[in-house]
N, C-alpha and C positions, 0 to 999 in steps of 0.2 A: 903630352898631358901634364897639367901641373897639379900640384901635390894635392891645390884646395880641392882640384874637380875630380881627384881618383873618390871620393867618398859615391858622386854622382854617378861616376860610371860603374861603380859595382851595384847599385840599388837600380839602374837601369839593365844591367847585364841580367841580374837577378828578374826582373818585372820580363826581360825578354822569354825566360828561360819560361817563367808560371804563364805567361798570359799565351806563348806559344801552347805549351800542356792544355789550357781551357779550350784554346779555336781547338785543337787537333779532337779532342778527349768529348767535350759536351755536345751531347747527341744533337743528331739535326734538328733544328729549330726549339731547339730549349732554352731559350732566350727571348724574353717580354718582345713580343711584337717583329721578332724578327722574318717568319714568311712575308709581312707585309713590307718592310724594308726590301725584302731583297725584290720583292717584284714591282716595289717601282724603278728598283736600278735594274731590270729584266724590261721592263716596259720603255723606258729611256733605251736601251738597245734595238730591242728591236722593231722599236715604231721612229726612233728618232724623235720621235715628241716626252710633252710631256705629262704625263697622268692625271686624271681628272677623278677626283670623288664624286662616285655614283650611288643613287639609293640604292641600297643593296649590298652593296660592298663590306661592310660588318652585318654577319649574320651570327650572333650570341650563342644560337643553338648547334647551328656547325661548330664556329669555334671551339666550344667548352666540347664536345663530342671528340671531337681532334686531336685535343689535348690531353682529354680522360684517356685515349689507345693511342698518347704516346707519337702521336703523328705518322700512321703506318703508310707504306707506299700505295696503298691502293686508296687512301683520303687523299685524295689531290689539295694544294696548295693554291691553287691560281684562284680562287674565289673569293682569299685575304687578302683584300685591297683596301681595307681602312686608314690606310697611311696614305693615300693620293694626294692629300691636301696640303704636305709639307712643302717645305721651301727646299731648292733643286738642288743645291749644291754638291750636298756629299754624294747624292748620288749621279750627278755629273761625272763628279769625281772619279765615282765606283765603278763605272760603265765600261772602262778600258777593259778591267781587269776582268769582267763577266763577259768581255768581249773576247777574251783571250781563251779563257776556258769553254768556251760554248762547243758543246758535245762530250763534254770531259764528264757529266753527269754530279748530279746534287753535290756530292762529296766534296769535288774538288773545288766547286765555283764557292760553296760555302764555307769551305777552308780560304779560299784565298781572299774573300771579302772580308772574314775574319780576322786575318792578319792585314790587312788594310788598317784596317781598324785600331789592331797593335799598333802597329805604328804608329799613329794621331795618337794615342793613347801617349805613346814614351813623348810624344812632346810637351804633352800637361803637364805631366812629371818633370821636365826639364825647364819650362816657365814657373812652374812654381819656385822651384829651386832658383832660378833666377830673381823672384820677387821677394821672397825669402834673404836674396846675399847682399840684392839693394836695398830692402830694408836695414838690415843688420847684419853690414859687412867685415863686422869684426870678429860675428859668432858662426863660424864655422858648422855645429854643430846643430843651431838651430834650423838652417836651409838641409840639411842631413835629415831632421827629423820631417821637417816639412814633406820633402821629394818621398822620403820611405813612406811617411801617413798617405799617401796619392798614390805609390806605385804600389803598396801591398793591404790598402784597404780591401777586404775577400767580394765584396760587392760591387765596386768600382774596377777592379780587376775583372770581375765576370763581365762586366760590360763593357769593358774594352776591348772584348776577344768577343766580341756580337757582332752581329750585322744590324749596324744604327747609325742615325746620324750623332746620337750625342756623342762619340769620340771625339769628330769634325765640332761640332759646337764647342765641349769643353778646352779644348783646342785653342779656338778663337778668343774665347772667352779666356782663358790665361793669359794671353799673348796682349789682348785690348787691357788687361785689369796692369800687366806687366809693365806697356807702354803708358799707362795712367799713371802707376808711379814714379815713372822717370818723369814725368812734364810737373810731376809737383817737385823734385828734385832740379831740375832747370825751367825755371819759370820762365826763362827768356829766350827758350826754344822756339822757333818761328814759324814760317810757312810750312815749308815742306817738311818737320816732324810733325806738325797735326793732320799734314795732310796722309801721312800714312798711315796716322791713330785711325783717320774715317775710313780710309779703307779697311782698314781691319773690323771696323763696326760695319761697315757695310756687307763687308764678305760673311761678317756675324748674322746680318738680318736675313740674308738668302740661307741660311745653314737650317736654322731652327729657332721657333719664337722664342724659347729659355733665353737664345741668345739677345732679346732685347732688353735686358738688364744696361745691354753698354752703354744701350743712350744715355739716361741719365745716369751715369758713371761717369760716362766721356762729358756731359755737360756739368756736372757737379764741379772735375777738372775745369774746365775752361772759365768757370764763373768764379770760381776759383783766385784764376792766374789773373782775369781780367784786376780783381782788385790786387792783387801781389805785384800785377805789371805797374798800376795807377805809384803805389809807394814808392816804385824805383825807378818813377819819372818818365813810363813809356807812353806812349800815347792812345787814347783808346781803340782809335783808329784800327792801329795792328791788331791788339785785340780780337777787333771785329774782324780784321781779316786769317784770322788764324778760325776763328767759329766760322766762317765760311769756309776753310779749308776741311776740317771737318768733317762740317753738318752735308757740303755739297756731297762728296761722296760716300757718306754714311744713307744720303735720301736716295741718290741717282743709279746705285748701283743694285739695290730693290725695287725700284719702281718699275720698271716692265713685269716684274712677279705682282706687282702691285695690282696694276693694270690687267692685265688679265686674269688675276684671280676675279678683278669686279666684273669684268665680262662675262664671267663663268656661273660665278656666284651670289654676284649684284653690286650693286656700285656701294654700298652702307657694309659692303662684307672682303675688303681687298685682303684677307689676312685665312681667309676661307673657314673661319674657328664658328660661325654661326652656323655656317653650311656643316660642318662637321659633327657640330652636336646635333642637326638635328637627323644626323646618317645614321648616330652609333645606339639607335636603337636597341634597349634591352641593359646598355651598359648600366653599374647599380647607379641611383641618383642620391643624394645625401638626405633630400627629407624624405622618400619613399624610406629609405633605412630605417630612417629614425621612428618614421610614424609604425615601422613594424620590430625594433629591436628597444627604440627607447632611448632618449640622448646617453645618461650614463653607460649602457652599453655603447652605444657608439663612441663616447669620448674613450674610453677603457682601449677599444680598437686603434682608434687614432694614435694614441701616446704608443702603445706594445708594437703594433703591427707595424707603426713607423721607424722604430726603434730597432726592429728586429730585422728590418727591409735596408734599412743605412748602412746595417755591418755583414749583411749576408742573407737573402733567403732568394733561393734560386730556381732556376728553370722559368716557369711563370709564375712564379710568388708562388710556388708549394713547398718547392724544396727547405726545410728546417736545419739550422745546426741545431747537434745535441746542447740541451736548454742550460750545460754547465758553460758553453763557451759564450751565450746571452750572458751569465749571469760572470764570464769573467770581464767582457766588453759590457758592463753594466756597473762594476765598480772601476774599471778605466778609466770609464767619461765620469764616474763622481771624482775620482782623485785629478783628473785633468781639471775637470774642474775650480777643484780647490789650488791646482796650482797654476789655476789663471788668479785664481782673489787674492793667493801669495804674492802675484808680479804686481797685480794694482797695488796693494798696501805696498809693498816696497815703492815701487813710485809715488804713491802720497805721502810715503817716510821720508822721501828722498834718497834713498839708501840707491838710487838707480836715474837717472833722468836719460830724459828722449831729448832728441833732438825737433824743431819744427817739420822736417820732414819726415822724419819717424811717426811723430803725431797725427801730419793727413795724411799720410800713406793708413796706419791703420785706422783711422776716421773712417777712408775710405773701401778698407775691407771690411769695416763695421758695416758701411752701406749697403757693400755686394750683400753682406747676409741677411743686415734685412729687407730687402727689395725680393731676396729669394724666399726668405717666410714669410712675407706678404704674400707671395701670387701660390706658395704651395696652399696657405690658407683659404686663400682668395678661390682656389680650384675646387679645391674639398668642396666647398661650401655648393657645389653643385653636385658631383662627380664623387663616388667615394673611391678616391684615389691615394690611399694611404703608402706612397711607395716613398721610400727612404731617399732612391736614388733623385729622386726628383728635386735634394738639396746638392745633388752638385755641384750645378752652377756656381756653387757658391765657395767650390774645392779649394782654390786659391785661398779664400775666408779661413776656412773649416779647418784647413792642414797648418796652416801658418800660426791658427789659434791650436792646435792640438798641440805642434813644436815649443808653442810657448806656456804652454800649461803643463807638461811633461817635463821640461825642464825645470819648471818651477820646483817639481813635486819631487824633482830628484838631486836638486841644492841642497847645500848641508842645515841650513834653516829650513827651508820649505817642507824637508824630509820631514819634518816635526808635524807640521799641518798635515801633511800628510797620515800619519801613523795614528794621530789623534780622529780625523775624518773614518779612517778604519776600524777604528777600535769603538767608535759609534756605530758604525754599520755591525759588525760581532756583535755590539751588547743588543742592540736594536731586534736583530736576526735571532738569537737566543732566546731573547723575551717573546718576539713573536712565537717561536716554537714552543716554547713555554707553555703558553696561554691556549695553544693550538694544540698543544699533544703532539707535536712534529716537530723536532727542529730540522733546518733545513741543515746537511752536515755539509752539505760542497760547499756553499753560502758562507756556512761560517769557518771552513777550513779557510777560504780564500779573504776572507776578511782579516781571519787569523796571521797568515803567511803574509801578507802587506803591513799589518801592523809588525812583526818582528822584524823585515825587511827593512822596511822606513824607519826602525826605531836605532836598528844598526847601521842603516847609513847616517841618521842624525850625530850618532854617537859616536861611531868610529871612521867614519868617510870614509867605509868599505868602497872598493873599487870608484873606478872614475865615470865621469860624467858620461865620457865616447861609449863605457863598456853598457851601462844601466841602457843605454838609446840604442846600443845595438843589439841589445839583450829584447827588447820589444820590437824594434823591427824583425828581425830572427824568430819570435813569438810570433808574429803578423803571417811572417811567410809560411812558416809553420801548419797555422790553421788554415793559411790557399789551401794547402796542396791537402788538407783533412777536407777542406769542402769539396774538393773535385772527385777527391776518388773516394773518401769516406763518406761524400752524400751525396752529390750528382749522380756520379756515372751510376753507384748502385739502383740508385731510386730513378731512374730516367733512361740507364742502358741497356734494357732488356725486357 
């Protein structure tokens, strides 16, 4: 092991250690949609086929009855089959392992598809890290920050110790975003390294639809190279033949899922997502919401409930952290914030310059994120599905920009924007309570103690950069292991 990568293996030893405690510790099926995962990896066993979405299959009134008594053993399971419609992969995948424990009873098959899961999981974590040290191979610390923001996010953590396929997706989805910055870094990579980028988009498109972001990622790439090849005299020819390298097994390796989904579904529906909305009968709809809560209530919901679902709310979106630990991942994302506007002004300062491959590389993660709040918005607009977790996809984006806004916020200048950001929020938070006959005291304790913080690292460059990043990853892990046993297991185990 060398020196750069012991940073990775202790954030991954650590992520083994919490995401093990989640599978082992969160009661049976207290995870979004997980009876219906496991029974189509239960159904791939023991029919050797593959599962079909039938009317009836989401039933609103069981479900919420199921879930209100906590999933007791005499509510059977086998009736959650609203997950039929996915694309096979991960539960391909999972089928060995359900095949191995068959008799071993719920416990053990649901632990072990759990840690299935773990594991896909520790790979995110190790491509981000990767995309992170090809981006900015000189900063150590930021691939550090990256890999910690992915392995101890309390939200994304709980879902990698589930029975789903988004582990397997986000997965893929790292690994294509990963091989996309390397082809903008060798523009004159040829056949066979595109032809393994399409596979990996392909294996994407049978995983789960999140995962068709890659397409146009992988083609943004190649339209890309095509004019970068033009400048350095290649000919278009190749080009063309590298987007066939690609696109062929990015299309060929879904198409039998294609194919028969429109046999099943209809030939206008190969993707089964018509067939699906129109199964999940009862689920809420977004203008039924509105037309009974009101758009300002509804956007009110959207902004909090999304907010509050990205950094933790568990079991099936009930479980809560206490509102002080919102309200400390609440001045987090404002201070990362500010030390993302710290890193732009320094780059329009110049006081920092990118390289051209530093530039489309994060062009490129700019894409991934917004391609991913397009289609979360795009969903809503049907479906009121306010879940945080539904910007993963975009983890690769999200982590890389957290690493770089955190760092920002903890330079010996940035600490300044920092401290000034804070001490807005205090005066802000004061005045509100003020005006209100409340103030809020945790609010403006924590506003308090980041302006003194920031003000002493501007002024004295208290401690180093390694200790402030591992001082919030250590904070991250911190609050896992509050959410598992200071509000899961209580509120779910009994």
């Amino acid at each position: 092991m060398t020196t750069e990568s012991r940073p990775l293996a202790l954030i991954l030893a650590v992520y083994f250690v919490l995401a093990a405690l989640y599978a082992w510790y969160t009661p049976l099926w207290q995870a979004p949609d997980e009876p219906a995962h496991y029974n189509n990896v239960r159904h791939v066993v023991e029919t050797g086929s593959l599962p079909f979405l039938h009317p009836g299959d989401y039933d609103q009134d069981y479900l919420e009855a199921i879930k209100a008594r906590r999933f007791p053993p005499e509510m059977s399971i086998d009736s959650i089959r609203y997950e039929g419609h996915q694309p096979p992969l991960y539960y391909w995948l999972a089928a060995p392992l359900l095949l191995i424990t068959q008799g071993m009873g719920y416990e053990i098959q649901v632990l072990a598809l759990r840690l299935f899961s773990v594991f896909l999981g520790a790979g995110v974590v190790g491509f981000i890290w990767a995309s992170a040290r090809h981006l900015f191979p000189d900063k150590l610390l930021l691939a550090t920050l990256a890999a910690g923001f992915a392995a101890f996010l309390p939200m994304h953590l709980a879902m990698m110790a589930a029975i789903n396929n988004d582990a397997l997706a986000e997965l893929i989805i790292a690994l294509g975003v990963y091989r996309l910055l390397v082809h903008l870094k060798y523009p004159r990579a040829g056949f066979s390294a595109w032809l393994v980028t399409g596979i990996v988009v392909g294996l994407g498109l049978l995983t789960k639809f999140q995962a068709y972001i890659l397409l146009p990622l992988a083609g943004s790439v190649w339209l890309w190279q095509i004019w970068e090849r033009r400048s350095l005299g290649v000919r278009l020819t190749s080009s063309l033949v590298n987007g066939l390298a690609w696109l062929a097994p990015a299309l060929l390796l879904p198409l039998p899922w294609w194919l028969r989904n429109a046999s099943l579904y209809g030939p206008t529906d190969p993707l089964g997502l018509t067939w699906h909305d129109a199964v999940v009968v009862g689920q809420p709809r977004t203008p039924a919401w509105i037309a009974a809560h009101g758009l300002p209530s509804y956007l009110d919901r959207y902004l909090d409930f999304t907010f509050k679902s990205f950094w933790g709310v568990f079991g099936w979106l009930g479980v809560f952290l206490d509102g002080r630990i919102y309200a400390l991942f609440a001045l987090l994302s404002l201070l990362v914030g500010v030390g993302l506007l710290f890193q732009a002004w320094r780059l329009r300062r110049k006081a920092v310059t990118l390289t051209l491959v530093q530039k489309l590389g994060l062009a490129l993660l700019g894409l991934q994120l917004l391609i991913v709040l397009f289609t979360y918005f795009w969903y809503n607009l049907s479906f009121v599905q306010h879940q945080g977790r539904y910007l993963f996809p975009a983890l690769t984006a999200l982590s890389i920009g957290f690493a770089l806004g955190y760092a920002g916020i903890i330079s010996r200048k940035g600490s300044l924007w920092g401290a000034l950001a804070a001490g807005v929020v205090l005066l802000a938070t004061v005045a509100a309570g003020l005006l209100a006959g409340d103030i809020n005291g945790w609010a403006a304790l924590l506003a308090a103690a980041a302006v003194i913080a920031l003000a002493v690292r501007h002024r004295y460059a208290v401690l180093p950069a390694w200790a402030w990043s591992a001082a919030i990853l250590v904070l991250l892990a911190l609050i896992d292991i509050y959410a598992l046993f200071g509000a899961i297991v209580p509120q779910l185990g009994g």
